[in-house]
The first five atom37 places (N, CA, C, CB, O) and aatype in JSON, in Angstrom:
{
  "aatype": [20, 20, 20, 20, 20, 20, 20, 20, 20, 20, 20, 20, 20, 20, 20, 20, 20, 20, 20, 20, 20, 20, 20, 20, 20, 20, 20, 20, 20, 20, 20, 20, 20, 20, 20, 20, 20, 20, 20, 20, 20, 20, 20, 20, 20, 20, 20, 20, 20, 20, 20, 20, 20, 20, 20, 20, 20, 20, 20, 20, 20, 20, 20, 20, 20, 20, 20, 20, 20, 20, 20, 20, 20, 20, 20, 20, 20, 20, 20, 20, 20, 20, 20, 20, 20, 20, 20, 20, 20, 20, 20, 20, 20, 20, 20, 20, 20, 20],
  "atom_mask": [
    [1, 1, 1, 1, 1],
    [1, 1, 1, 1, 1],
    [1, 1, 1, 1, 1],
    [1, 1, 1, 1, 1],
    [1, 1, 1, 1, 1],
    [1, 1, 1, 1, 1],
    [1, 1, 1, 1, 1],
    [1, 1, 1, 1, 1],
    [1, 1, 1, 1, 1],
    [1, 1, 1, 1, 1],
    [1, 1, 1, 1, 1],
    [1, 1, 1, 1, 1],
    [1, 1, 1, 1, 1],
    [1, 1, 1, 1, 1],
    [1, 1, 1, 1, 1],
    [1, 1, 1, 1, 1],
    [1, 1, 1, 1, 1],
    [1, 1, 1, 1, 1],
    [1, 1, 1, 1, 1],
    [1, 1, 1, 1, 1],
    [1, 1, 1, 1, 1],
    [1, 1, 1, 1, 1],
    [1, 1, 1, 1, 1],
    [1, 1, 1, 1, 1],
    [1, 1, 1, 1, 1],
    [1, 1, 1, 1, 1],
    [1, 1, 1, 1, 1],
    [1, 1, 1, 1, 1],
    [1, 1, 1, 1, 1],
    [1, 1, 1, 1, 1],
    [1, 1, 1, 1, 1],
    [1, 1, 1, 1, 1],
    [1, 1, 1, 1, 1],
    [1, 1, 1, 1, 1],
    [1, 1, 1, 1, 1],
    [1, 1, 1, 1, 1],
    [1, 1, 1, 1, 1],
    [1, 1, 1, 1, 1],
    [1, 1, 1, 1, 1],
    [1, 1, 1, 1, 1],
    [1, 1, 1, 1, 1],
    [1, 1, 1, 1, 1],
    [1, 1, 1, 1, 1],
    [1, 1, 1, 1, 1],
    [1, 1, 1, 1, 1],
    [1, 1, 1, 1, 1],
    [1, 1, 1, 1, 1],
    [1, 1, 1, 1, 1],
    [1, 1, 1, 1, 1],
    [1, 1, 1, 1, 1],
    [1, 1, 1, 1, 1],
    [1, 1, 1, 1, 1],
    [1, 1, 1, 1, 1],
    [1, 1, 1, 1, 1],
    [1, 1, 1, 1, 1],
    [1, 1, 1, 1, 1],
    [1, 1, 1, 1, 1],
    [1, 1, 1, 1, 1],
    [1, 1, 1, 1, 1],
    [1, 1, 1, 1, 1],
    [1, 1, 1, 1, 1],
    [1, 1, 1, 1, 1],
    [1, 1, 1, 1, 1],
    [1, 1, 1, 1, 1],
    [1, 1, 1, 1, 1],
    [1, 1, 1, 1, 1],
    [1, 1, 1, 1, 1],
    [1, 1, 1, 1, 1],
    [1, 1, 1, 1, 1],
    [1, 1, 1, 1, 1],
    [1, 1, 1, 1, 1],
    [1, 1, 1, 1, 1],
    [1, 1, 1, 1, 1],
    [1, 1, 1, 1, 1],
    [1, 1, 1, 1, 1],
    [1, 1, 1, 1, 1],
    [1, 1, 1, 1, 1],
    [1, 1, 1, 1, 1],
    [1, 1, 1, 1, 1],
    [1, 1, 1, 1, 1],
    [1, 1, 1, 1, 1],
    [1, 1, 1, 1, 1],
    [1, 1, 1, 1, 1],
    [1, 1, 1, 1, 1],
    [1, 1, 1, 1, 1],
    [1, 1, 1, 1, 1],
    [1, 1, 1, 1, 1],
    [1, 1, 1, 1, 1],
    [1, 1, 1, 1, 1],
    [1, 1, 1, 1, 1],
    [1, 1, 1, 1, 1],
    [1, 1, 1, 1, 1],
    [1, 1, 1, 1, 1],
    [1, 1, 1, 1, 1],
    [1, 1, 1, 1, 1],
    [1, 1, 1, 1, 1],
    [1, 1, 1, 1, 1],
    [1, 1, 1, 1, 1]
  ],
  "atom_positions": [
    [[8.9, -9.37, 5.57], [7.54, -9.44, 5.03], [7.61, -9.3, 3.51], [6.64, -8.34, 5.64], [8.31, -8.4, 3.08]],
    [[7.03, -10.01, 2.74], [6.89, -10.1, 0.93], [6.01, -9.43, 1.14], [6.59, -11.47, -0.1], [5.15, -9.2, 2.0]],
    [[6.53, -8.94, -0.33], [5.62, -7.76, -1.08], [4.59, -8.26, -1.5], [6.18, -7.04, -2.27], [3.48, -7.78, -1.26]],
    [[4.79, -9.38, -2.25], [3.53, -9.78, -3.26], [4.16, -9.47, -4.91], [1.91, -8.6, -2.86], [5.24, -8.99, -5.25]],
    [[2.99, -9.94, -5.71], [3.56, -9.58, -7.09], [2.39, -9.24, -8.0], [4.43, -10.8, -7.74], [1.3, -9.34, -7.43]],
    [[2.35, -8.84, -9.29], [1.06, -9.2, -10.07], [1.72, -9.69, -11.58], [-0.14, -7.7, -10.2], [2.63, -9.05, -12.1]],
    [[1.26, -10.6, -12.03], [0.91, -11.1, -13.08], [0.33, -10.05, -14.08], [0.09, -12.09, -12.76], [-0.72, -9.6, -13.6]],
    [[0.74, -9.23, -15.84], [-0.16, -8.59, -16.1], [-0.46, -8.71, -17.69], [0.1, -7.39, -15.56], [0.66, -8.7, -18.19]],
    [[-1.27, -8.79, -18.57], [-0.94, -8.89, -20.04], [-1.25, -7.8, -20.49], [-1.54, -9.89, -20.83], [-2.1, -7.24, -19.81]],
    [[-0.87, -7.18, -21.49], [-0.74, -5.83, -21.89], [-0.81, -5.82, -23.39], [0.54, -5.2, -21.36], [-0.12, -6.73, -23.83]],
    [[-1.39, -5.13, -24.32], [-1.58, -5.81, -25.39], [-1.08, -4.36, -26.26], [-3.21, -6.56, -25.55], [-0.45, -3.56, -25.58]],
    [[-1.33, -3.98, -27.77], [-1.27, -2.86, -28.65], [-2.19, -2.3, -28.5], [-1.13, -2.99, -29.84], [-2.98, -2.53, -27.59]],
    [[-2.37, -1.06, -29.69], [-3.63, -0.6, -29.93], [-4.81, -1.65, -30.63], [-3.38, 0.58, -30.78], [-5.96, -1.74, -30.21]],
    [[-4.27, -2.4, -31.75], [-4.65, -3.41, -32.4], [-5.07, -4.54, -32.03], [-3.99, -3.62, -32.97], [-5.7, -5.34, -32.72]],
    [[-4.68, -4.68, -30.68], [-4.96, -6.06, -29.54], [-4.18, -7.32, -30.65], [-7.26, -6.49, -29.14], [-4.81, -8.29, -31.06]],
    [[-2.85, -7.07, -30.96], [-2.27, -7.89, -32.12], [-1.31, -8.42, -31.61], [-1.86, -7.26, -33.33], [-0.8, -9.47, -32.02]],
    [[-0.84, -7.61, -30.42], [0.65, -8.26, -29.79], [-0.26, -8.52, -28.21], [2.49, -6.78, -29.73], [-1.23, -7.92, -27.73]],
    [[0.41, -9.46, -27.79], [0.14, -9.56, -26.31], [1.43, -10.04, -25.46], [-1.07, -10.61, -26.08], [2.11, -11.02, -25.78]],
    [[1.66, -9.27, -24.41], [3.04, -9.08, -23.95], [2.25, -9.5, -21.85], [3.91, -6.84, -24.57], [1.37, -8.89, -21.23]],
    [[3.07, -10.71, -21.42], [3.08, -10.94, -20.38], [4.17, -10.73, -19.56], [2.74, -11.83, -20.38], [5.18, -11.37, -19.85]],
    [[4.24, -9.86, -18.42], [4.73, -9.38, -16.93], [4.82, -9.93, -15.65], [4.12, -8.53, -16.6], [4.62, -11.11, -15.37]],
    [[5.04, -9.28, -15.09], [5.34, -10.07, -13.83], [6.19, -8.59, -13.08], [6.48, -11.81, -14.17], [7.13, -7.91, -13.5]],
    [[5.42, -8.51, -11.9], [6.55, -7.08, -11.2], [5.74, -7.03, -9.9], [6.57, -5.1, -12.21], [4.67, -7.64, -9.91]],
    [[6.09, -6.41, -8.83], [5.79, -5.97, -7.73], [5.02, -4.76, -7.8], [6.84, -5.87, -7.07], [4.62, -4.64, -6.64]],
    [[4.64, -3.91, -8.37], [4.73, -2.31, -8.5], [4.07, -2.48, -9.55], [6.13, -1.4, -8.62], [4.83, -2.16, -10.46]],
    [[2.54, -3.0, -10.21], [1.83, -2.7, -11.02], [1.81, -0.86, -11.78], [0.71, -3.22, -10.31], [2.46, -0.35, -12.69]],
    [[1.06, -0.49, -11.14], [0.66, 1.26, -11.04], [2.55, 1.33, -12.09], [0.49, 2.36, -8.46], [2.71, 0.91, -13.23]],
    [[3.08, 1.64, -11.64], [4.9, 1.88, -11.54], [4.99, 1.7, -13.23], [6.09, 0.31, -10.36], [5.18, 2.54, -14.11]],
    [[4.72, -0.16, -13.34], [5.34, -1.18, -14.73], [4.21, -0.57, -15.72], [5.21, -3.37, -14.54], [4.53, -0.75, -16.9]],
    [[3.37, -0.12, -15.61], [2.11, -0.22, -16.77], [2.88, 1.35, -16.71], [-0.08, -0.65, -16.36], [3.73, 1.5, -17.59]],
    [[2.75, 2.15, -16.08], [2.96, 3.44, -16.74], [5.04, 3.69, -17.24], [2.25, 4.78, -15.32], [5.3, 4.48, -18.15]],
    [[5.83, 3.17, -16.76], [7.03, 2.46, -17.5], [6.41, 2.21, -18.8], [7.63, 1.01, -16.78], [6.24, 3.11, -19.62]],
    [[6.11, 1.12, -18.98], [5.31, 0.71, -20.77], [4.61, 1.82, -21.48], [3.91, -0.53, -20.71], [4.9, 2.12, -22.64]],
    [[3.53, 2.55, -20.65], [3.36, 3.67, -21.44], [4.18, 4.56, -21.87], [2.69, 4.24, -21.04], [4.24, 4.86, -23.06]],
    [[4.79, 5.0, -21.13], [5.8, 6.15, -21.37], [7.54, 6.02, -22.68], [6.34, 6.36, -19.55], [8.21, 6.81, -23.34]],
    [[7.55, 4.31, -22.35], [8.41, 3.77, -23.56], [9.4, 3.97, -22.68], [8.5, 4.49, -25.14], [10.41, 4.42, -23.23]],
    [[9.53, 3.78, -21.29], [10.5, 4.35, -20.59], [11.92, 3.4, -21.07], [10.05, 4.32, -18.93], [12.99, 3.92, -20.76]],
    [[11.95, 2.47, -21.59], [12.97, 1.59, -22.13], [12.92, 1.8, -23.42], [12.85, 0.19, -21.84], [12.13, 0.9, -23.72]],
    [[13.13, 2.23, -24.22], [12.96, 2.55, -26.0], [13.74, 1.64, -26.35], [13.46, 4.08, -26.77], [13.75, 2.15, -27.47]],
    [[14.65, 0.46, -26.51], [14.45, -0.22, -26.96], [13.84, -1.37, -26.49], [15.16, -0.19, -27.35], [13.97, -2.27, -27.32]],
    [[13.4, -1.63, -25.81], [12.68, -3.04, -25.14], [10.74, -3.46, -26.24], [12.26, -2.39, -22.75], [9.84, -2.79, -26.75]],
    [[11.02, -4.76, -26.06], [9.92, -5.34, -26.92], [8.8, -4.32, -26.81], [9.43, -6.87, -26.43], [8.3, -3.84, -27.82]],
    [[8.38, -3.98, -25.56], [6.98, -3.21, -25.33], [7.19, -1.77, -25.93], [6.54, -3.08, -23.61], [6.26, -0.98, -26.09]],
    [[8.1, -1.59, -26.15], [8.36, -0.32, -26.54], [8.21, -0.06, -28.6], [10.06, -0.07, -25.8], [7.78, 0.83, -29.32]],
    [[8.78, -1.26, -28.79], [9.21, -1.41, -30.2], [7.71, -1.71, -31.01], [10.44, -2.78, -30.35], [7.46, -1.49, -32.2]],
    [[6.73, -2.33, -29.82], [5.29, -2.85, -30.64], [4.42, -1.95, -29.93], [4.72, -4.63, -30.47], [3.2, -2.07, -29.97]],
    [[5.13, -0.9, -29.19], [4.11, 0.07, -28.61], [2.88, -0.58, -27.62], [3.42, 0.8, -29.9], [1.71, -0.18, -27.61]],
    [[3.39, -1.59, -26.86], [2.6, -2.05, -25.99], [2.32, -1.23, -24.92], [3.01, -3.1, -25.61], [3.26, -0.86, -24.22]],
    [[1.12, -0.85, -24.66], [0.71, 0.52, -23.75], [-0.63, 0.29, -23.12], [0.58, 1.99, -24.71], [-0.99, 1.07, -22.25]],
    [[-1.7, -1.05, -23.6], [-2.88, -1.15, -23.56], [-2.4, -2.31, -21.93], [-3.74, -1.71, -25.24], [-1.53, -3.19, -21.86]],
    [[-3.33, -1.84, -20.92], [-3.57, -2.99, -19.94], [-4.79, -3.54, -19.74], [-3.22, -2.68, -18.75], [-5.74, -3.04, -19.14]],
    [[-4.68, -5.01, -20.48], [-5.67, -5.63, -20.29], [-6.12, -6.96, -19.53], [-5.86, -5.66, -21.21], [-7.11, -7.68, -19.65]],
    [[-5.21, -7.01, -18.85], [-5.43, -8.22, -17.77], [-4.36, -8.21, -16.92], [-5.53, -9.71, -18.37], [-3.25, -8.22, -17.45]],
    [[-4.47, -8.19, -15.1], [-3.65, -8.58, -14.21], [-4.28, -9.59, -12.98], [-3.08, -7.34, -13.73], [-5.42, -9.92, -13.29]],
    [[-4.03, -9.92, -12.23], [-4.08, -11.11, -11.43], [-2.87, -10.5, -10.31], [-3.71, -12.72, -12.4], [-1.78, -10.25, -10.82]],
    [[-3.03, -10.19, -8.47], [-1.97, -10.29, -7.73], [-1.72, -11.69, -6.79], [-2.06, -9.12, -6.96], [-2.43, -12.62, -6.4]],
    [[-0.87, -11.46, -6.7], [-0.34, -12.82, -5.67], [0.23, -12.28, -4.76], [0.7, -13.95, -6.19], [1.06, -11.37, -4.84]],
    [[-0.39, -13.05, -3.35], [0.73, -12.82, -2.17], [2.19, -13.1, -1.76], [0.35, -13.27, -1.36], [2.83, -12.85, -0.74]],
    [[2.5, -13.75, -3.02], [4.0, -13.81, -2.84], [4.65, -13.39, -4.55], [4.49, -15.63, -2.21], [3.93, -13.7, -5.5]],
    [[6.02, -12.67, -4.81], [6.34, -12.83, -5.78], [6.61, -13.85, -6.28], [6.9, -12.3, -5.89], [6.76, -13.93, -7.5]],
    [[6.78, -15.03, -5.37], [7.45, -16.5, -6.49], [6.23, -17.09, -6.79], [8.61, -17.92, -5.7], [6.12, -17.96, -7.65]],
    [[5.17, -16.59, -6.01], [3.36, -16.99, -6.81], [3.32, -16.24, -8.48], [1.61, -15.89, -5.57], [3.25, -16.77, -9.59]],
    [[3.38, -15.23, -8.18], [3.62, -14.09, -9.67], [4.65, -14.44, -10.44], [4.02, -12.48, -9.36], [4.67, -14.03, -11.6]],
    [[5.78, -15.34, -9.89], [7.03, -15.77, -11.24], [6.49, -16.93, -11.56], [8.87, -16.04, -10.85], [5.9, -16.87, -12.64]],
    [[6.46, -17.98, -11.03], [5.55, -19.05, -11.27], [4.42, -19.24, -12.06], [5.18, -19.29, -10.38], [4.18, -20.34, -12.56]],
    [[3.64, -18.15, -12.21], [2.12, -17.96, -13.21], [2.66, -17.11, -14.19], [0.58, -17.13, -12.45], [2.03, -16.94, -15.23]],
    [[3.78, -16.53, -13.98], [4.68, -15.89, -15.62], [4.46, -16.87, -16.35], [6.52, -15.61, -15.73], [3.56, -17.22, -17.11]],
    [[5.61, -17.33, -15.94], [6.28, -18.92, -16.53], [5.33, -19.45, -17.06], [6.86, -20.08, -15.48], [5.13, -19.25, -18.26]],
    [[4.3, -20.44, -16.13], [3.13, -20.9, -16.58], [2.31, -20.22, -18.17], [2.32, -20.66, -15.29], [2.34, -20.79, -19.26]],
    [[1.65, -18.95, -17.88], [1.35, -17.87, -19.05], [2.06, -18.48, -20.25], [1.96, -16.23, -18.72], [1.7, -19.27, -21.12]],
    [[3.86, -17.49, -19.87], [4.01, -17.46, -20.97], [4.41, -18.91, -21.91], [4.83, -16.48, -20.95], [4.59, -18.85, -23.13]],
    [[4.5, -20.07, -21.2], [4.65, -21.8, -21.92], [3.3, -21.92, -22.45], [4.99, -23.32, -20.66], [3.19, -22.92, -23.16]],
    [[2.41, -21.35, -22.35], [0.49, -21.78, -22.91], [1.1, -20.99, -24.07], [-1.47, -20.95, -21.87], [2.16, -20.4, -24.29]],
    [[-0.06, -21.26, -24.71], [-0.42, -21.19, -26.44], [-1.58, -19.56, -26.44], [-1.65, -23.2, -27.12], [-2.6, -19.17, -25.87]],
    [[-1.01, -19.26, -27.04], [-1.85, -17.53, -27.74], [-3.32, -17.88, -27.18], [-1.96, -17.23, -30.1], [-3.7, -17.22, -26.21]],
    [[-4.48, -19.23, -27.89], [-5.26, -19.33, -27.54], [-6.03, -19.0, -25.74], [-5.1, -20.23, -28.13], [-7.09, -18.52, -25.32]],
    [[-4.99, -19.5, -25.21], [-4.75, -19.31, -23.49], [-4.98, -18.39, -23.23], [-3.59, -19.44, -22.81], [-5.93, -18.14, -22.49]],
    [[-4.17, -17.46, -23.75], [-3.77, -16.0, -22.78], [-4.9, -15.34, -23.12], [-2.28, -14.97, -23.15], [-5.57, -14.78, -22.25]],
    [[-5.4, -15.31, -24.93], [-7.0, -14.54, -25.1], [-7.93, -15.02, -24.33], [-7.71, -14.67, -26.48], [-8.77, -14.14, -24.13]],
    [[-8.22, -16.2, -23.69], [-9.05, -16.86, -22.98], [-9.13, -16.21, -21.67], [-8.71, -18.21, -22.93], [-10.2, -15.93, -21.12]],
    [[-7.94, -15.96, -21.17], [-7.55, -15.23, -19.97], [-8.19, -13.97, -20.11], [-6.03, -15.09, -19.77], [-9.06, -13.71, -19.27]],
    [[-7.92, -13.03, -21.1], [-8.17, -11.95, -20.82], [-9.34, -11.6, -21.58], [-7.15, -11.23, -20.94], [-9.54, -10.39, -21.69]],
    [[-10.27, -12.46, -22.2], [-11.83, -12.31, -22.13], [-12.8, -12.82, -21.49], [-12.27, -12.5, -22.99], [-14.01, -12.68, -21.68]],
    [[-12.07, -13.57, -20.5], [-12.76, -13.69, -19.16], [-12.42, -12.44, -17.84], [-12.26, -15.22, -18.64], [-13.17, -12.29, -16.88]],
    [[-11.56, -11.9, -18.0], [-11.28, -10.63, -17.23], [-12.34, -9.96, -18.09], [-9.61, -9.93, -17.22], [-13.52, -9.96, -17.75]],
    [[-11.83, -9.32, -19.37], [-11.86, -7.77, -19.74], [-12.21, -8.23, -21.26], [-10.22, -6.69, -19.46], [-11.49, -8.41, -22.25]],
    [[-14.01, -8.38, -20.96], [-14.38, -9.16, -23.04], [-14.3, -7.96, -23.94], [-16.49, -9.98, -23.53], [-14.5, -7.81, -25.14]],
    [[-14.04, -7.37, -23.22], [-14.15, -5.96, -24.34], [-12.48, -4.99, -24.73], [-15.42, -4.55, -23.32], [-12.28, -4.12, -25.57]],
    [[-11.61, -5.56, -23.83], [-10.25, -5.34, -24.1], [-9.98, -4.09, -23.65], [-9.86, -5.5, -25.45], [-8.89, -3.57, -23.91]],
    [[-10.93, -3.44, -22.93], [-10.71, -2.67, -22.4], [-9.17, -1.99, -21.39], [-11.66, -2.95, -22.03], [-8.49, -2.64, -20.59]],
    [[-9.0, -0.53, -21.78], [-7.68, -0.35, -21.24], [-7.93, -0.44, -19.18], [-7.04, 1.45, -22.01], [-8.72, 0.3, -18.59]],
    [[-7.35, -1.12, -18.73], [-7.95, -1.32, -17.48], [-6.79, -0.57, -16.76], [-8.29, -2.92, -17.04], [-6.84, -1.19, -15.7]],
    [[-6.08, 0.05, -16.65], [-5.22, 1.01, -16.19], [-6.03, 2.68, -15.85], [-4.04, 1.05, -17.42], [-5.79, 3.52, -14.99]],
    [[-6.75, 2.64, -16.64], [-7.51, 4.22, -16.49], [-8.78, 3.7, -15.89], [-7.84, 5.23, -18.14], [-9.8, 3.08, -16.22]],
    [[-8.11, 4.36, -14.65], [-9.32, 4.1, -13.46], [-9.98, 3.21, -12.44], [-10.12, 4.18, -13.86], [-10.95, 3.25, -11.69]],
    [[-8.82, 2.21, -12.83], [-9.39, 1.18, -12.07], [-8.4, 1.65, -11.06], [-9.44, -0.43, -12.63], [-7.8, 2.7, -11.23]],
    [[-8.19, 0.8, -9.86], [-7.51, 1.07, -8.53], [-6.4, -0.62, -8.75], [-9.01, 1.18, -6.81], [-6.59, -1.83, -8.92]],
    [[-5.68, -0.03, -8.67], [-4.19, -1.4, -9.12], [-3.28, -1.15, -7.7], [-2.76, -0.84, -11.06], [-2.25, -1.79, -7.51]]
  ]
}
């Protein structure tokens, strides 16, 4: 039986960097990023900690597939994406149910 996956974009304090994911274990990867649990890795280095857009799929090769997709689009894209989720950029990790 597959797990599933989620798709997630995660941005700064500044909403200046935007960093796209892909993992099984949402709850798990967003608090990993908070914590800097990799100190040197990109999310760590631009302090990416803000969650502002995810999407799950019933399969992970649905969730690698809409990586991919994501991350080949243009900056314009992905803000489009995630002000149709979350117009206010809101940190969507605190409190929502993931």
């Amino acid at each position: 039986m597959e797990k599933g996956g989620w798709v997630y974009l995660m941005t700064n304090k500044y909403n200046t960097v935007i960093y796209v994911g892909v993992t099984s274990d949402l709850r798990q990867r967003v608090f990993d990023h908070q914590n800097s649990r990799y100190p040197g890795s990109f999310t760590s280095r631009y302090r990416i900690n803000k969650l502002v857009y995810f999407h799950f799929f019933d399969s992970i090769q649905e969730a690698i597939d809409e990586e991919k997709r994501i991350k080949g689009g243009n900056r314009q894209s992905k803000l489009n994406m995630i002000n149709q989720m979350n117009p206010e950029w809101k940190d969507l990790s605190n409190g929502v149910e993931i």
